[in-house]
Structures are given as structure tokens and as C-alpha cells.
C-alpha positions in Angstrom: 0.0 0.0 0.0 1.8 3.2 -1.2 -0.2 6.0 1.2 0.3 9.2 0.2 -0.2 12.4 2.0 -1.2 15.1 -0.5 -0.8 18.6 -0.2 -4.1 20.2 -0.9 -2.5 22.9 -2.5 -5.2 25.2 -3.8 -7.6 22.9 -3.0 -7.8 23.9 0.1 -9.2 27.1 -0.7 -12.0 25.6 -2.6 -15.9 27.0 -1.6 -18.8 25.9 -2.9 -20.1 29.4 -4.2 -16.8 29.1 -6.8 -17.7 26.0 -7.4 -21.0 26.5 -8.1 -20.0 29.8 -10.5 -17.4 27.6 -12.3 -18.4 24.1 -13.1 -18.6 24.2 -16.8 -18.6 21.7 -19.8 -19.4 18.4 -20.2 -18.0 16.0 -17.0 -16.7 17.1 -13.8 -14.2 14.7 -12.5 -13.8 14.8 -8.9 -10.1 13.8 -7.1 -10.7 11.4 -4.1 -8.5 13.2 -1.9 -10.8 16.6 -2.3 -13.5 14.2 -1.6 -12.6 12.8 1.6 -11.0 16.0 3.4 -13.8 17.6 5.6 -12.8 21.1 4.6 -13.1 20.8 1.0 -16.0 18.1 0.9 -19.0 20.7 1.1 -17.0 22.1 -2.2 -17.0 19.1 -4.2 -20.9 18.3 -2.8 -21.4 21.6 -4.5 -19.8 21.4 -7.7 -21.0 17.7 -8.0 -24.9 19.3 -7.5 -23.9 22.1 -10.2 -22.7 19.5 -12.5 -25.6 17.4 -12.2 -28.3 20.9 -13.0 -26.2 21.1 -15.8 -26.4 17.5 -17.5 -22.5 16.7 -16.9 -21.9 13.6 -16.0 -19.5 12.9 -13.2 -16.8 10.8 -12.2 -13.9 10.4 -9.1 -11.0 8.1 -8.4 -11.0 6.4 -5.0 -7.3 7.5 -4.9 -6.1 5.2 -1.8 -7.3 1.4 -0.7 -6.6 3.3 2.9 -8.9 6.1 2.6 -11.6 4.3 0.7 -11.3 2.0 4.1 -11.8 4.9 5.9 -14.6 6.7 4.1 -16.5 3.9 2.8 -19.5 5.0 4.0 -19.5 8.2 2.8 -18.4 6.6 -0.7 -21.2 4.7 -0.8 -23.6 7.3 0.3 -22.8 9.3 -2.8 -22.2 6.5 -5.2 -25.3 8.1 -7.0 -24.2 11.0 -7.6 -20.9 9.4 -10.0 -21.7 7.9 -13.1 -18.4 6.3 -13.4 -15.9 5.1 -9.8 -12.2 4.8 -10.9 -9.6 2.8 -9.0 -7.5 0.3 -8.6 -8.1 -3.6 -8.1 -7.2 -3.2 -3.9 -9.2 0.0 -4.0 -12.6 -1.6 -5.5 -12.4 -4.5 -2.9 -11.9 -2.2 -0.3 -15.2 -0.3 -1.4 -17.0 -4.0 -1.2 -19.8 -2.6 -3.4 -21.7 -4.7 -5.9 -21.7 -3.0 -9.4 -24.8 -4.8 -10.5 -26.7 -3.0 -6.9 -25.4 0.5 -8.4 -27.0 0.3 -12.1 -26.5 3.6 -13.3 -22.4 3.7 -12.2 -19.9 2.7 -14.9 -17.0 0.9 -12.0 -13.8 0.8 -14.0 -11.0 -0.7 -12.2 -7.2 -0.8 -13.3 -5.0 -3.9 -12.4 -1.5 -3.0 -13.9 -0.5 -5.7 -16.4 -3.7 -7.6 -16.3 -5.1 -4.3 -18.3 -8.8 -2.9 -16.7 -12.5 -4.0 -16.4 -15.6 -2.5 -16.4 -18.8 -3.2 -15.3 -22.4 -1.3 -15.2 -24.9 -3.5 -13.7 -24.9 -6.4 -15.1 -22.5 -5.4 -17.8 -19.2 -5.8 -18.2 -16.1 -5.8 -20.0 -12.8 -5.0 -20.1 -9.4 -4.3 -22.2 -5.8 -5.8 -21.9 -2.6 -3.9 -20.7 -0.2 -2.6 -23.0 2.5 -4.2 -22.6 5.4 -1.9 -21.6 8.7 -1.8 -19.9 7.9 -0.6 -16.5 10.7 1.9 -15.5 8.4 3.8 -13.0 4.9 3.7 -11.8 4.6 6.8 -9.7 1.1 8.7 -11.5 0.3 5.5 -13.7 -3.6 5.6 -12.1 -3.1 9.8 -12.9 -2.2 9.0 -17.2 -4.8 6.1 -17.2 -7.5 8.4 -15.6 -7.0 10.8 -17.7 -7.2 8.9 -20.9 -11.0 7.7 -19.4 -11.3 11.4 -18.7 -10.9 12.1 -22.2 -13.2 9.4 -23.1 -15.7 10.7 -20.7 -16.1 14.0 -22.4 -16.3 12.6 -25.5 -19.6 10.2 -23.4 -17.2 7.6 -25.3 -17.8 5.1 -22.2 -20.0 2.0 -21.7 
């Protein structure tokens, strides 16, 4: 387990007035981390509510098997509110959800060289790695969200 402790950076500073004024386009994609942190989660409740008003669709990565753990609850509360959960293999079993119990969520979940899945329901899928010479995996999860990011606004997803 590779924890790390982000700096929130601008993040911290965050409100939900900006992030109602400023949600804009066609998917929001929400950062775990901003998620879970008490003083930016009213923020992200915000600009999640503002996306939805405005017919984005929305998506977050669990970031960390430990603070999914810790905030499964909350996770779960909001599951709703995502139409597509990115993570990683240890992350999804730490969420212990059932994809076919959360219909309208795309769950698409990396596991290094064994490529990624995806399931909606009772759908599911999924596409083989790449195969690569690993020389460093520090922000893998970041490049491979942000190629489904890219899909995402292009509603290029199952």
C-alpha cells in the first residue's frame, strides 16, 4: 500500500459558491483526496450538485485502498451522484460494493498488467494492458484516468 499524503494545494481554498459559479462543460471529474478531506467536501458536494443541473456527468478516483477504508460509508452514500468510480483492483475490494446494486455507475478498475475492467450492472467488460517496460509507476492511475477522462467527455464510455 503506497499512502500518500497530498498537499491540498489550492484545493484547500476551494468553496462551494466558486464551485458553483465555475463548473462548466461536459464532466466534472472529482479527485478522491478533495473528496474525503472535511474542509473541501461541502465544495466538491457543490460542484457535484452544479454538475448534475447542468447535465454533466460525473466521475472520481478512489485514490487510496486506505482512505476508501476509511470513508467507505460516505463513498457509498454518494455513489449516485458518479456515473463512473475509478480505482484500482485493492481499491474496488476495499469499497466492497456490488456494481450490479449500483446500475447507473460505470466501476472501471485498473489492475496494472492484467489491463482494466468494467462493469455497469450487469454489464461488463474490459481491455488488456499494454504491454510496456515498466521503468516507473509513480502517476500510472493519474495518465490512465485521464485517458477515461478524455473518453468521458467525448460520453465515449459503456
Amino acid at each position: 500500500e503506497r499512502r500518500m499524503l497530498p498537499d491540498p494545494g489550492a484545493r484547500a481554498a476551494l468553496t462551494e459558491a466558486w464551485c458553483r459559479s465555475h463548473v462548466d462543460g461536459s464532466h466534472l471529474h472529482v479527485s478522491g483526496y478533495a473528496f474525503y478531506r472535511a474542509s473541501t467536501r461541502a465544495a466538491v458536494v457543490a460542484a457535484l450538485g452544479t454538475a448534475h443541473e447542468r447535465g454533466m456527468t460525473a466521475s472520481i478516483d478512489l485514490n487510496s485502498h486506505g482512505l476508501v477504508t476509511e470513508h467507505r460509508a460516505l463513498i457509498t452514500r454518494f455513489l449516485p451522484r458518479f456515473d463512473v468510480v475509478l480505482s484500482n483492483s485493492e481499491e474496488f475490494t476495499a469499497l466492497d460494493v456490488t456494481p450490479a446494486d449500483h446500475a447507473d455507475t460505470t466501476f472501471v478498475v485498473t489492475s496494472g498488467a492484467s489491463g482494466a475492467r468494467w462493469s455497469r450492472g450487469a454489464a461488463s467488460g474490459g481491455y488488456p494492458a499494454i504491454p510496456v517496460t515498466v521503468v516507473d509507476t509513480a502517476a500510472a492511475g493519474d495518465a490512465s484516468n485521464g485517458g477515461i477522462a478524455q473518453g468521458l467527455t467525448q460520453q465515449a464510455y459503456p
